[in-house]
C-alpha positions, 0 to 999 in steps of 0.5 A: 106689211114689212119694209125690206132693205138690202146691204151689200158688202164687197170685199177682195182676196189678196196673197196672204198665208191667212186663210181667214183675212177676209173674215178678220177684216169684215168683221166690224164692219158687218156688226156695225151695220148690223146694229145701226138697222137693229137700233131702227127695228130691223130685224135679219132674217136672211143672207147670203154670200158669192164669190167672183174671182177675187172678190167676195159679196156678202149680203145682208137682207133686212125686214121690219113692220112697216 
């Protein structure tokens, strides 16, 4: 059987000539959360993104071995 958690990460555009800002500043974020679950024996085998008006949510969808 396997365990499933599900984080969720929500960030907001602003008036900038830097198309990638959002990317640049979610970045370390994601990749400590990332390894913090691995550490524990998470494993991410999917996610996924949306966007609403001038926010974007990333998800990140974890499993492990129960």
């Amino acid at each position: 059987m396997k365990q499933y958690k599900v984080e969720a990460f929500t960030y907001y555009s602003k008036i900038t000539t830097d198309k990638e800002h959002i990317v640049k500043s979610s970045k370390a974020e994601i990749q400590e959360t990332m390894d913090s679950y691995a550490k524990d024996g998470w494993t991410l085998p999917s996610t996924n993104a949306t966007s609403f008006g001038a926010a974007v949510y990333i998800y990140l969808y974890f499993e492990k071995d129960a």
